[in-house]
C-alpha positions as CSV (number, residue, x, y, z in Angstrom):
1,X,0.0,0.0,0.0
2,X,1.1,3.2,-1.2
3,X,0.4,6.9,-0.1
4,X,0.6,9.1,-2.8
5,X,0.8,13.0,-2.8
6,X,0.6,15.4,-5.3
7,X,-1.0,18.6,-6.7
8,X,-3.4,19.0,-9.4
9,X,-3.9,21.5,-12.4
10,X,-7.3,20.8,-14.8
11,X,-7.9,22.4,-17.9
12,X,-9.3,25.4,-17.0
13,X,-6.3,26.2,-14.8
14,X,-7.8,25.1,-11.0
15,X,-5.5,24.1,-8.9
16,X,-4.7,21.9,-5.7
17,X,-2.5,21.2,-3.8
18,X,-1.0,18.6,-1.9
19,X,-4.1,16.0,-2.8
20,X,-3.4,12.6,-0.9
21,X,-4.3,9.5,-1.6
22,X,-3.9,5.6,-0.5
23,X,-2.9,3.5,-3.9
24,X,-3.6,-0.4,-3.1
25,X,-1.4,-2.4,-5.4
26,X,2.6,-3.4,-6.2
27,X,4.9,-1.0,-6.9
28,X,4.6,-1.9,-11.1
29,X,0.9,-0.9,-10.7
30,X,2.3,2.5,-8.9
31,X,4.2,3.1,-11.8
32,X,1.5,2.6,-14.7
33,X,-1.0,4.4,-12.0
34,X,2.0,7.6,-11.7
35,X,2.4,8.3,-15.2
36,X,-1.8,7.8,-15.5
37,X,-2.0,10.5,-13.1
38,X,0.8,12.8,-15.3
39,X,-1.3,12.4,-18.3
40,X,-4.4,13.7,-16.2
41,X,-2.3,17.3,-15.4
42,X,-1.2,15.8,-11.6
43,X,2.5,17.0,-10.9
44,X,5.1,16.7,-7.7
45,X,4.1,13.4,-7.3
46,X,5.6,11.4,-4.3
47,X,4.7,8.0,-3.3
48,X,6.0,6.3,0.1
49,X,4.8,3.4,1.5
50,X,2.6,2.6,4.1
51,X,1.3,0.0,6.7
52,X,-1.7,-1.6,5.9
53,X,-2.7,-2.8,8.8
């Protein structure tokens, strides 16, 4: 399990920051999901991982 944080800039120029989110899945599906989230205009992405229990 992942933690992911990163800020966010859509179309129209809106923007947040420091958007976090828990990413279930191996660190080849963090990867694929990372540049998924570059595509979508999320930037400063950092990952670190976390206990799941």
């Amino acid at each position: 399990m992942y933690e992911i944080t990163y800020d966010y800039t859509d179309e129209g120029g809106y923007e947040s920051r420091d958007i976090t989110e828990i990413f279930k899945g191996t660190w080849t599906e963090l990867q694929a999901y990372i540049r998924a989230m570059r595509r979508t205009g999320c930037y400063n992405i950092a990952a670190n991982a976390v206990d799941g229990t």
